[in-house]
C-alpha positions as CSV (number, residue, x, y, z in Angstrom):
1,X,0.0,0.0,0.0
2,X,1.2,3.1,-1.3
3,X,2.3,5.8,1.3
4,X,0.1,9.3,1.2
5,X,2.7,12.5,0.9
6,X,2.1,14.1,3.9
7,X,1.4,18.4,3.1
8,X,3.5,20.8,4.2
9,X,1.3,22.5,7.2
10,X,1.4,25.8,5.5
11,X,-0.9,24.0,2.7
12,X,-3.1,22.6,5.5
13,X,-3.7,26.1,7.1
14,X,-4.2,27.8,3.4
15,X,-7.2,25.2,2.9
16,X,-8.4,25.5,6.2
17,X,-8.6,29.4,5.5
18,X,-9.9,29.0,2.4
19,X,-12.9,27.0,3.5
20,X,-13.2,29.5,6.0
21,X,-14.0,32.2,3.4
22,X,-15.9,30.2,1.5
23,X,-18.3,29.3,4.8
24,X,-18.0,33.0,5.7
25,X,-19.0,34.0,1.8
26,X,-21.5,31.5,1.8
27,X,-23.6,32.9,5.1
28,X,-23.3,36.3,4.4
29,X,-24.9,35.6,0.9
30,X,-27.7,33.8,3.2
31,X,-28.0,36.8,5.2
32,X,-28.2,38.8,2.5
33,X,-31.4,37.2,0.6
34,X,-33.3,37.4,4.2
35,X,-32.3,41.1,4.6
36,X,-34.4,43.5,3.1
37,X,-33.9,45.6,0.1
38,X,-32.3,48.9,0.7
39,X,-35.0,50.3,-1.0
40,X,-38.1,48.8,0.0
41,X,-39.1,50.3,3.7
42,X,-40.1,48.7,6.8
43,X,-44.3,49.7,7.3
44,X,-44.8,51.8,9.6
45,X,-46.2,50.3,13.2
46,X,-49.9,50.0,14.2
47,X,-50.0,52.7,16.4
48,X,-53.1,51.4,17.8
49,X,-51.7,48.4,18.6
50,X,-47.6,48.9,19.1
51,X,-46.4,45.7,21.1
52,X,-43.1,46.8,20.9
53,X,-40.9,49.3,22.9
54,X,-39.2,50.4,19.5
55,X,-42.6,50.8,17.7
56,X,-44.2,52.7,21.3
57,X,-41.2,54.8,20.6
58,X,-41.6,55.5,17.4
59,X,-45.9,56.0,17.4
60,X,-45.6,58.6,20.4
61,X,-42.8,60.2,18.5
62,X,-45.2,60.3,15.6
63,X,-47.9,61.7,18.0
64,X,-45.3,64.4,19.1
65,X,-44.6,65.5,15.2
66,X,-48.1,65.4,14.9
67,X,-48.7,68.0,17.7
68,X,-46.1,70.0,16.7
69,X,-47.6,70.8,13.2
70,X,-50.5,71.9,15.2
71,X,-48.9,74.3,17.1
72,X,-47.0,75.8,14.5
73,X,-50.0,76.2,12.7
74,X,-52.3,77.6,15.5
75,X,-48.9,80.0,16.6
76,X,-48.9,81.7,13.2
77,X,-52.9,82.3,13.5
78,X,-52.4,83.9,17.2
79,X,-49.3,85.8,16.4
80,X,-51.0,87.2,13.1
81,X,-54.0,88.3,15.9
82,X,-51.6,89.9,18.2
83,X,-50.1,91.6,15.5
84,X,-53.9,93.1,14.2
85,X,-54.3,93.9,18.1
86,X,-51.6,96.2,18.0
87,X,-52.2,97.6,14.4
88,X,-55.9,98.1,16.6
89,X,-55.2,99.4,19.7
90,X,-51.7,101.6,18.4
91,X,-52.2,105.2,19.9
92,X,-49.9,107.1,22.0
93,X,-51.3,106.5,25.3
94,X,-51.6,102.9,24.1
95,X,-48.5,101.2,22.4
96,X,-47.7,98.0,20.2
97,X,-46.9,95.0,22.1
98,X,-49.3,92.1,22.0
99,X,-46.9,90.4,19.5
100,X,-43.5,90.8,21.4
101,X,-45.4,89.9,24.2
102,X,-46.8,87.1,23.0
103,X,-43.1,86.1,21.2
104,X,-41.3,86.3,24.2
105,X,-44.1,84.1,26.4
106,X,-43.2,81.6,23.4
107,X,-40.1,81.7,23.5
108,X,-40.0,81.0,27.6
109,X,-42.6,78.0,27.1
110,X,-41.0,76.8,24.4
111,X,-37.6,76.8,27.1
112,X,-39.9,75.2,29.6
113,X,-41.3,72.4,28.1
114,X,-38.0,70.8,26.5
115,X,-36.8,71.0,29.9
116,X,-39.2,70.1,31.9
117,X,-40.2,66.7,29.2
118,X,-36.0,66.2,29.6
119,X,-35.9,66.2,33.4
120,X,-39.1,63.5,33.2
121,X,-37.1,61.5,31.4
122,X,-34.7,61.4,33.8
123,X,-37.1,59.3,35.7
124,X,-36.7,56.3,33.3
125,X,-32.6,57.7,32.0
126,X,-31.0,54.8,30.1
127,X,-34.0,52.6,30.0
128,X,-36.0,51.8,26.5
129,X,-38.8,53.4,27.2
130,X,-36.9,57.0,28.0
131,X,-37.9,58.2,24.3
132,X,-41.3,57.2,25.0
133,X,-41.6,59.3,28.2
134,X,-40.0,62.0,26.7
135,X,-42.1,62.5,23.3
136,X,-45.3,62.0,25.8
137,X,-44.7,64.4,27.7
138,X,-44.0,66.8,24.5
139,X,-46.5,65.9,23.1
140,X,-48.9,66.5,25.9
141,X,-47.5,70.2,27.2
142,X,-47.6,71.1,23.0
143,X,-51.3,70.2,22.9
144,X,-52.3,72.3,25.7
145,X,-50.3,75.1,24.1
146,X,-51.4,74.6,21.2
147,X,-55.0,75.1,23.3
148,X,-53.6,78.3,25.2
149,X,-52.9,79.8,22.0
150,X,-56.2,79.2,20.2
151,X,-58.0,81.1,23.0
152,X,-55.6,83.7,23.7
153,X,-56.0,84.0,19.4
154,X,-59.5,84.1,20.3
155,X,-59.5,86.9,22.9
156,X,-57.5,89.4,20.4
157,X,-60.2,88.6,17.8
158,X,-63.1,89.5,20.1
């Protein structure tokens, strides 16, 4: 019986690396056909029914966005009443200043709520559900603006 050459071991360890590459080639094609596209999106979550921290994250940061639009909206309706106020009300014993008032009180609320939304989340720092307590509670203090503003609009219309 015919003795088998033995290989040198620097063959041996250029196979083994090659069917390392190969394997490593092989699952990342794998991965690859599971993965999505780049270009097709994840949908969006049920926000009615987010199970999952990451989509409760993202619906109430959605909800946030949401209220935001608002309140820009309703701002520019209120400031473009205080502004008609004191084209209104303009005389000498009575001057201008519904609108700066009004931009300054935004300006301080608008100071006050990021703050006071960051120091609640604080409560939960670190932990997955910190973004959600966060957008909440923007979301929440940016409706009720959004509320203050539509009556004080309101009372400069009246």
């Amino acid at each position: 019986m015919p003795m088998m050459a033995r290989q040198p071991d620097r063959v041996v360890k250029e196979k083994s690396m090659l069917n390392a590459a190969i394997m490593t080639m092989l699952c990342g094609c794998v991965l690859l056909v599971d993965a999505p596209a780049s270009s097709e999106e994840a949908l969006p979550p049920d926000c009615e029914n987010a199970m999952t921290q990451t989509d409760m994250n993202i619906c109430a940061g959605d909800a946030y966005a949401e209220a935001d639009k608002a309140l820009n909206i309703q701002w520019m309706a209120t400031k473009k009443a205080a502004a008609a106020w004191d084209d209104l009300i303009e005389s000498e014993d009575r001057p201008r200043g519904a609108e700066e008032r009004l931009l300054k009180a935004q300006r301080a609320w608008l100071a006050y709520r990021d703050s006071q939304c960051e120091a609640l989340g604080f409560t939960v720092e670190g932990g997955t559900m910190q973004p959600l307590v966060v957008s909440n509670c923007l979301e929440d203090l940016t409706r009720k603006r959004t509320e203050e503003l539509g009556q004080l609009s309101d009372g400069f219309v009246n």
